[in-house]
C-alpha positions as CSV (number, residue, x, y, z in Angstrom):
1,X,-28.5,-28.2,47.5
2,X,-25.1,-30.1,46.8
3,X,-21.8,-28.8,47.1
4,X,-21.8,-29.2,43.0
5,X,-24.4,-27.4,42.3
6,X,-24.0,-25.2,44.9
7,X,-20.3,-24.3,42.8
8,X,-22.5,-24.2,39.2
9,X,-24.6,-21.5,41.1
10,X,-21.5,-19.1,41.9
11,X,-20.3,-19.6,38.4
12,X,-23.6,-18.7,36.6
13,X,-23.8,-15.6,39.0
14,X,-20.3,-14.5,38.4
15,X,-21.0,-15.1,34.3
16,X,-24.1,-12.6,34.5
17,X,-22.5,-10.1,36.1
18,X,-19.0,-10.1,33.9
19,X,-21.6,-9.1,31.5
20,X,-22.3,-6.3,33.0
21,X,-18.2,-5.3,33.3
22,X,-18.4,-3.9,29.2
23,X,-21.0,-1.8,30.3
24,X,-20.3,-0.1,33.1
25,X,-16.9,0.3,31.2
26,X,-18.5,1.8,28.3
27,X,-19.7,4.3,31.0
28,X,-16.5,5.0,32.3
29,X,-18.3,3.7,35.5
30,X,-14.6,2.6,36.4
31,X,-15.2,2.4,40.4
32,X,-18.3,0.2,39.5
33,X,-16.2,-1.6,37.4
34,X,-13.2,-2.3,39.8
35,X,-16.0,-3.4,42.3
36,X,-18.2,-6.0,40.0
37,X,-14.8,-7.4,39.4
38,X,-13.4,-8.0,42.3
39,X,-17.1,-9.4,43.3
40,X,-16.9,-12.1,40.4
41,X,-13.6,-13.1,41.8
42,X,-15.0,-14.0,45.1
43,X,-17.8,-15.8,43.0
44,X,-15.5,-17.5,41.5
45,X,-13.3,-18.2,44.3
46,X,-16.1,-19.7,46.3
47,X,-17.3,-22.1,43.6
48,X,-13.8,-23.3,43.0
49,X,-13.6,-24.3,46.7
């Protein structure tokens, strides 16, 4: 695995789960919420370096 598409693969896995933000929202799952975002951040993070 390259470093490229190692990157792609953290940014398809933080896109699939920002998916999943509107519905725990829509729950007023707000601790799940807080938590999935903060993980798609590091996902992020980690494909940007």
């Amino acid at each position: 695995m390259t470093n490229v598409s190692l990157a792609q693969s953290y940014l398809s896995k933080a896109k699939a789960r920002f998916k999943i933000l509107k519905i725990l929202h829509d729950e007023k799952a707000f601790l799940d919420v807080l938590r999935e975002a903060q993980e798609i951040v590091e996902l992020c993070l980690k494909g940007i370096l």
